[in-house]
C-alpha positions in Angstrom: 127.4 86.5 38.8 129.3 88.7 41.1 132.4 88.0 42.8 132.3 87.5 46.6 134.6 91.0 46.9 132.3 92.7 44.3 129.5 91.6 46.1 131.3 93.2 49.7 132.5 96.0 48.1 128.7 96.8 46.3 127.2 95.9 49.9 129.8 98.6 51.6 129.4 101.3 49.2 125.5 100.8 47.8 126.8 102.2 44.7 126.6 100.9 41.1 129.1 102.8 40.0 131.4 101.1 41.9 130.6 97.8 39.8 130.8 99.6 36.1 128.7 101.6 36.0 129.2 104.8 34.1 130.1 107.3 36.1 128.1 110.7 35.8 125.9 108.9 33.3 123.1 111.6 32.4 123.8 113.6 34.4 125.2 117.4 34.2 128.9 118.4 34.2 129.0 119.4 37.7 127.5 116.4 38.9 129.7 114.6 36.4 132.9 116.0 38.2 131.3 114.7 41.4 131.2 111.1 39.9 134.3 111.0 38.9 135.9 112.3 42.4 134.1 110.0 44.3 134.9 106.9 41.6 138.3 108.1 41.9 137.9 107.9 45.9 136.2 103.9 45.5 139.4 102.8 43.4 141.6 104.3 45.8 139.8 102.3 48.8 139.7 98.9 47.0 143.7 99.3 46.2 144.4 100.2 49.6 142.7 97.6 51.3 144.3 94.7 49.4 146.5 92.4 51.0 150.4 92.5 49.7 150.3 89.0 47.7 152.2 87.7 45.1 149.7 89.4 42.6 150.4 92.9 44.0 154.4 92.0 44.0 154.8 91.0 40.6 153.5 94.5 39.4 156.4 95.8 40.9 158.8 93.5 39.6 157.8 93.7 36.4 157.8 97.7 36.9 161.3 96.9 38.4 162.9 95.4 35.5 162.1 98.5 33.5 163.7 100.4 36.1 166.5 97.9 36.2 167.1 98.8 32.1 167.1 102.7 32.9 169.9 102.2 35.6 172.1 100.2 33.6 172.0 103.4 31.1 172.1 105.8 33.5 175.1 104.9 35.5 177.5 103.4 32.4 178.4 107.2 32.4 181.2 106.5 34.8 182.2 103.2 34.2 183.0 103.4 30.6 184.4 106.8 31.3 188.5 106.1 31.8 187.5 103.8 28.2 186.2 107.2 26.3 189.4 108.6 27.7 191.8 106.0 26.2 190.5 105.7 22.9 191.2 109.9 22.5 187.5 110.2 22.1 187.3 112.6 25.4 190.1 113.9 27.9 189.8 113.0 31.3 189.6 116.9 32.5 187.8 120.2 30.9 189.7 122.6 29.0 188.0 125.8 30.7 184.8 125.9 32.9 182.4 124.8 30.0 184.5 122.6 27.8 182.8 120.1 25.2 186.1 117.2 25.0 185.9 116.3 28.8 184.3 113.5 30.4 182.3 116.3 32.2 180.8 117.1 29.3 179.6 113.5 28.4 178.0 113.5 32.0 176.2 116.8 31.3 174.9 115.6 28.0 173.7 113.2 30.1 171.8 115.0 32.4 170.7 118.0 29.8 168.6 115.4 28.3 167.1 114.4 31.6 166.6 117.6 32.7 164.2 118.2 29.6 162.8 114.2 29.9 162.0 114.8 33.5 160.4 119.2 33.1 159.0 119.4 29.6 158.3 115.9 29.3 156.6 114.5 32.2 153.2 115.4 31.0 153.1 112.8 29.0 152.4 110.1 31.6 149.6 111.9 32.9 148.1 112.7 29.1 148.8 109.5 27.8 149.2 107.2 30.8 151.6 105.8 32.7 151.8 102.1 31.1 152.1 103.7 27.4 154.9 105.8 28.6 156.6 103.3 30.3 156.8 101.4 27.0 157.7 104.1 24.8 160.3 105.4 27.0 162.4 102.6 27.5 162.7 102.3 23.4 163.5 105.6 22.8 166.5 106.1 24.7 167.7 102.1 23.6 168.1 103.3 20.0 169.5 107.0 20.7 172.2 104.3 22.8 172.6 102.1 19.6 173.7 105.2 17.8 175.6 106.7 20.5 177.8 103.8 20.7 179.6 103.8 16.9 180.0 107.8 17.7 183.8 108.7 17.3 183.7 112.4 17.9 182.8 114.1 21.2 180.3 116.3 19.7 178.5 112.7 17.7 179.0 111.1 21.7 177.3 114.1 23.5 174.2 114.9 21.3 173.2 111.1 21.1 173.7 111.0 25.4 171.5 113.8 25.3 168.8 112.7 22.7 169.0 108.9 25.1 168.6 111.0 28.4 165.6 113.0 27.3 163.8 109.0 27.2 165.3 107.7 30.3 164.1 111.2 32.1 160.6 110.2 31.0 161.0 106.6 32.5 162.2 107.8 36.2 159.3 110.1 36.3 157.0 106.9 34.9 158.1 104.7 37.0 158.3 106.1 40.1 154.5 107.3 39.6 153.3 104.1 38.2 154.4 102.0 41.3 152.9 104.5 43.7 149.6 104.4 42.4 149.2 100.3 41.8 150.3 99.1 45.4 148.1 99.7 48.8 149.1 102.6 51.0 151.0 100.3 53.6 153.4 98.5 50.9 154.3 101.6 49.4 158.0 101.9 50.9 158.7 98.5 51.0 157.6 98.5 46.7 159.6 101.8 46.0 162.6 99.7 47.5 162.0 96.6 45.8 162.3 98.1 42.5 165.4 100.1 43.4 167.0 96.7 44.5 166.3 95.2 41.3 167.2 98.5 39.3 170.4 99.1 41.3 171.3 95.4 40.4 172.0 97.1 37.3 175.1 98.8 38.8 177.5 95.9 39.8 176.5 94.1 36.6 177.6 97.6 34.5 180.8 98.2 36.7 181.7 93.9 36.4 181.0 94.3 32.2 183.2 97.7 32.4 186.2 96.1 34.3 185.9 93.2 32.0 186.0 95.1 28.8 186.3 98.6 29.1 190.5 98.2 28.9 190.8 95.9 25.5 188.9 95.4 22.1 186.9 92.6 20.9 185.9 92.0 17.1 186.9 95.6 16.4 185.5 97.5 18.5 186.7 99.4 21.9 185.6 97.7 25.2 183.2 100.5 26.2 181.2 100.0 23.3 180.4 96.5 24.1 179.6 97.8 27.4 176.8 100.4 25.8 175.5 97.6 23.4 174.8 95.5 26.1 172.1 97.6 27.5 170.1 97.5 24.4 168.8 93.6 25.5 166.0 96.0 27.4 164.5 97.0 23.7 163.7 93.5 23.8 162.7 92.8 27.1 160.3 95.4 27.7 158.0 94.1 24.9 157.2 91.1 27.2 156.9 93.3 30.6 154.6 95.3 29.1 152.1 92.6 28.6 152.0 91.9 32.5 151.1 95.7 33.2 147.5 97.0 33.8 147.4 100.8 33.2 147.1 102.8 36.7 143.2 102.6 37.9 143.6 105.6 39.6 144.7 107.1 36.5 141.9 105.6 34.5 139.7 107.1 37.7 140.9 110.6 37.4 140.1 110.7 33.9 136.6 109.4 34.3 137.2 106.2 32.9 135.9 104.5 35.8 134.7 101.2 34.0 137.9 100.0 33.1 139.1 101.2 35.9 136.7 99.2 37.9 137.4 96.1 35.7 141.6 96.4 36.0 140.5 96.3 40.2 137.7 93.3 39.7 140.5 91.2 37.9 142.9 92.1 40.5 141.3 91.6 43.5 139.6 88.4 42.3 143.5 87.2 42.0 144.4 88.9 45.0 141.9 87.2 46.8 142.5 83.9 45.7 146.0 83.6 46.7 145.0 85.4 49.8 142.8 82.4 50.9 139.6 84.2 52.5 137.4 87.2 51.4 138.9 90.2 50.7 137.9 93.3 53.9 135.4 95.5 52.9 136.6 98.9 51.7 136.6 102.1 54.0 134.1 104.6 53.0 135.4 106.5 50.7 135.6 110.5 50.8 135.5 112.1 47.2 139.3 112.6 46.2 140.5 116.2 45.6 139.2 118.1 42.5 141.6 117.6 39.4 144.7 119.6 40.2 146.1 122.0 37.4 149.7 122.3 37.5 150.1 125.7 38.7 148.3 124.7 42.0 151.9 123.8 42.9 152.3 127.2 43.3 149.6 127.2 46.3 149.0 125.6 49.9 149.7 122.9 50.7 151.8 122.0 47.7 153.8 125.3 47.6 156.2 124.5 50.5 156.6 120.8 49.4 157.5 122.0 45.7 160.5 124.4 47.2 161.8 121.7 49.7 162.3 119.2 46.5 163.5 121.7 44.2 166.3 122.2 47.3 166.2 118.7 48.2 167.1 117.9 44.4 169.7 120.2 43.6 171.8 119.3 46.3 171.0 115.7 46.9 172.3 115.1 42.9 175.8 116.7 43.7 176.0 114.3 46.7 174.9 111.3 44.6 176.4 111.8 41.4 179.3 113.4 42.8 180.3 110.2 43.8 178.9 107.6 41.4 179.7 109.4 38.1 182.8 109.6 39.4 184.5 106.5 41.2 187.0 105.1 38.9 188.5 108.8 38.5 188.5 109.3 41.8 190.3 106.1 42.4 193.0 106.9 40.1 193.2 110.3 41.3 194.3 108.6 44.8 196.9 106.9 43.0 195.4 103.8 41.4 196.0 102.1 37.8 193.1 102.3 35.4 192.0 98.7 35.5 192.8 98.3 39.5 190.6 101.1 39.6 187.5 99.5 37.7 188.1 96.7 39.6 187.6 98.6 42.9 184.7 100.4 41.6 182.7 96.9 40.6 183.6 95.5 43.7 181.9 98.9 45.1 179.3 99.1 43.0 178.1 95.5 44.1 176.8 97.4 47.7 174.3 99.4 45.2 171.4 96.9 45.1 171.7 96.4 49.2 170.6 99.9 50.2 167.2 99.1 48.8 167.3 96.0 50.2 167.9 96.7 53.7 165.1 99.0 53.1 162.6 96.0 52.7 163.5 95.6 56.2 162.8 99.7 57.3 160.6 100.9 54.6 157.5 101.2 56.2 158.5 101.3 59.5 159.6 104.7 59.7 159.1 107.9 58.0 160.7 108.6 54.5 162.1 111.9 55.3 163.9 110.3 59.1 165.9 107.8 56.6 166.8 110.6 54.3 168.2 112.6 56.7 169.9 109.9 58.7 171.4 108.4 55.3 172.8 111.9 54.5 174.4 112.2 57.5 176.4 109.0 56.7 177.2 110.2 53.3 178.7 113.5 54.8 180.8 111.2 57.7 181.7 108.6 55.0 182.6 110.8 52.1 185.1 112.9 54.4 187.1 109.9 55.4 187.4 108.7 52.2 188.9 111.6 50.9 191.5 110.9 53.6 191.3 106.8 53.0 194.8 105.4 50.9 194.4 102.0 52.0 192.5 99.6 49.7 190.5 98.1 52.7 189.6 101.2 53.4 188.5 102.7 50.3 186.9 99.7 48.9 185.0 100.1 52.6 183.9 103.5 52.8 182.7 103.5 49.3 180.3 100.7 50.0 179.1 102.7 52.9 178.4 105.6 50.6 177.0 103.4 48.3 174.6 102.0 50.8 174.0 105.9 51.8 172.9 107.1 48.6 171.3 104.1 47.3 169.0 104.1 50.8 168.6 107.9 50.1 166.9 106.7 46.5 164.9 104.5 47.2 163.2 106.8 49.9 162.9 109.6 47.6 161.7 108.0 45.0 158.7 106.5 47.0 158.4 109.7 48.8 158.3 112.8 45.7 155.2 110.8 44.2 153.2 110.8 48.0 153.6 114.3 47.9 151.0 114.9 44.8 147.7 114.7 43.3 146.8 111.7 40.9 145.8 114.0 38.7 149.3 116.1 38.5 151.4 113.7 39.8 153.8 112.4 37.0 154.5 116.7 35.8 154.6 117.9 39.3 156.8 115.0 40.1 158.4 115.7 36.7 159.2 119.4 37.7 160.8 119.0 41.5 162.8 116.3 40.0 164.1 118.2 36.8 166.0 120.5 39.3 168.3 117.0 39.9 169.0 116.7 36.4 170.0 120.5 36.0 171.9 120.5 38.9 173.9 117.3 37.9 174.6 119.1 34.7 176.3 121.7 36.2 178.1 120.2 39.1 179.4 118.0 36.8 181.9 121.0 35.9 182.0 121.8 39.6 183.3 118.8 40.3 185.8 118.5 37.7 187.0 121.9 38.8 187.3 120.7 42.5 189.4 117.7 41.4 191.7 119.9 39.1 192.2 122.7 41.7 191.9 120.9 44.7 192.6 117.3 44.2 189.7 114.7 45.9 189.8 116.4 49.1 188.1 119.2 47.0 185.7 117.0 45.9 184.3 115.6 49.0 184.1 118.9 50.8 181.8 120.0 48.2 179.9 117.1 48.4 179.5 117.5 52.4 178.8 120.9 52.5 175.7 120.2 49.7 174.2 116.9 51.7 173.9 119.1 55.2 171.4 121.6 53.1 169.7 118.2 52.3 169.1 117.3 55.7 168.0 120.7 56.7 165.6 121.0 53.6 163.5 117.5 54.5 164.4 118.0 57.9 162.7 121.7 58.0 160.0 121.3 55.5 158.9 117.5 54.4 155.5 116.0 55.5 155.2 113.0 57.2 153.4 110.5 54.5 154.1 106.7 56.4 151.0 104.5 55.8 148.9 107.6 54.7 146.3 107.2 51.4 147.5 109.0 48.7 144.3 110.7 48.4 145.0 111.9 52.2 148.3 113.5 51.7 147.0 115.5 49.1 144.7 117.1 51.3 
């Protein structure tokens, strides 16, 4: 017995294959390539057509607890960094451009690893798929942490960041893909910044645990392990999230596995269209989706000129970002406050992180991706200048929230906005790739920075940081597509 939304969406479409039906079944490989473009097409119309019920958002919570996890390990870098320092571990500046005892160093680590998650890595996803990923990910860079946080040498601390930031690269790429494809077209924004609110919840609850115990010892053991250890609770989490999670139909389309992809959307939209109330619309007509992409097509039109605008967009968005967030207890102290007032400033900062995305719930699909980037960066260049002026604790403690709010708005529209910009069948490497130029360019301005604070205190800092968020705005402002309520399977056109 079908359904009554099988039963529209058979009716609409007079196709069999759209109820299970192999696709291609007998027939020759050309035709066969036909099926599977045109199943991958049907999959994409029934997503898009669902209403946003409480079906469709607890896929992205549970997505957004496994980004939640991934935050809290990739922002302790700065928190637990004035702990590192004071247990002789690392030194608070480089000795020399390069130099492996500096907290610089332990941020590099960091982002060496992502840089080879997020570019060598990031085929995995679309190989393997995006659920198995998600899951294998998460655990990989728990137990390189578990090791890294009973390290008592700076080379034992920076090979074991690196080894844990080659994992969480692989997750950001994940996640950011896996959301895109499971959620309708007109949710899209409003999903990217639910699960950046829940993931940037991460931040205060990090900063709170570092001001807490970062400065003392308990049982033995220096604050900032504690702070590391904590994280780990995700190993056990993520066994029960992944039990919620389908695997990407569109991904199970694009390989030409179109019956379970058709029985993932059949389960869904009968749950969909039972909290909904009333039969499901009938899908639109499908157009056959665009021929499987190889990844050097990222080389050609149209994907050429997006590719270069978020390999700029990246490089200098990452100095803006990290430049700050890696970097706000040292910055504090470096405008004359004690360590612990310091961390104590920085969590009641770091509480604005999870507010950005939320305010985007608001905006998200409202207005284009690419105008909120550019507006946000903007306030990032305004904000960042004053601070470096700022001495007052009102006013610190004020414009950092409002750079917090900045960049955090800025992620959450990216994030939704790199995966538009690509093919199903491409999407998690090319994605991947463009964002790889992040994790390379945070390794290196990591030094920069530094250098700017030794040599030119934090008014060195910011004016670096300015000068690198105006090429942001002129990259997306210049070159970025408009992709607001457009299929994916549209953009990619």
């Amino acid at each position: 017995m079908k359904s009554s939304n099988q039963t529209v969406y058979a009716t609409a479409l007079g196709d069999a294959g759209a109820l299970g039906v192999p696709a291609g079944a007998g027939a020759s490989a050309g035709s066969r390539a036909e099926d599977i473009a045109l199943g991958g097409a049907r999959i994409s119309a029934r997503l898009d057509r669902l209403p946003a019920t409480r079906s469709i958002w607890k896929l992205v919570m549970l997505l957004s607890l496994g980004l939640f996890f991934e935050l809290y390990d990739l922002m302790f870098s700065g928190y637990i960094a004035p702990g590192l320092v004071k247990s002789g571990i690392l030194t608070a500046t480089t000795h020399g451009l390069f130099g492996t005892s500096g907290v610089a160093s332990f941020i590099a680590a960091l982002f060496a690893g992502l840089f080879i998650g997020t570019a060598a890595c990031g085929f995995l996803a679309d190989r393997f798929g995006r659920r198995a990923i998600f899951t294998w990910s998460l655990l990989w860079y728990t137990a390189a942490n578990i090791i890294m946080a009973f390290q008592d040498t700076a080379l034992g601390l920076n090979v074991w960041r690196f080894i844990a930031g080659i994992g969480i690269g692989v997750e950001i790429v994940t996640i950011g893909t896996y959301i895109s494809e499971l959620v309708p077209k007109h949710v899209r924004g409003r999903a990217s910044a639910c699960s950046q609110a829940v993931g940037f919840c991460a931040v205060p609850i990090v900063a709170f645990l570092s001001y807490l115990l970062v400065p003392h010892q308990y049982f033995g053991l220096d604050g900032w392990r504690l702070v590391v250890l904590t994280g780990v609770v995700g190993a056990v989490v993520v066994w029960w999230i992944r039990l919620g999670l389908p695997e990407s139909p569109r991904w199970l389309a694009q390989k030409g596995r179109i019956d379970e992809a058709d029985a993932i959307m059949t389960r869904l939209e009968a749950r969909v269209e039972r909290e909904y109330g009333r039969a499901l619309p009938a899908p639109a007509v499908p157009e056959p989706v665009r021929a499987r992409a190889a990844f050097r097509d990222l080389l050609a039109p149209p994907y050429r000129k997006r590719t270069l605008m978020l390999i700029i967009f990246h490089v200098f968005q990452t100095m803006g970002y990290y430049g700050f967030a890696n970097w706000i207890p040292t910055l504090l102290i470096k405008q004359g406050i004690t360590v612990t007032t310091s961390l104590m400033y920085a969590s009641i900062i770091a509480v604005a992180a999870p507010l950005g995305p939320l305010l985007g719930l608001l905006i998200a699909d409202r207005f284009e991706r690419k105008t909120v980037i550019i507006c946000m960066a903007a306030v990032n260049v305004v904000c960042g200048l004053l601070f470096s002026q700022a001495r007052e604790t009102v006013l610190l403690v004020s414009l950092g929230v409002c750079l917090v709010l900045a960049g955090n708005i800025i992620s959450y529209s990216y994030h939704a906005y790199q995966a538009e910009l690509f093919p199903t069948s491409i999407r998690a490497r090319a994605v991947g790739f463009v964002y790889s130029w992040s994790r390379l360019s945070a390794m290196f301005s990591a030094f920069v920075i530094a250098g700017c604070l030794r040599e030119f205190g934090v008014n060195g800092v910011f004016a670096f940081i300015s000068s690198a968020m105006v090429i942001v705005m002129l990259a997306i402002g210049t070159l970025g597509p408009k992709t607001r309520d457009i299929a994916l399977e549209d953009i990619s056109k």
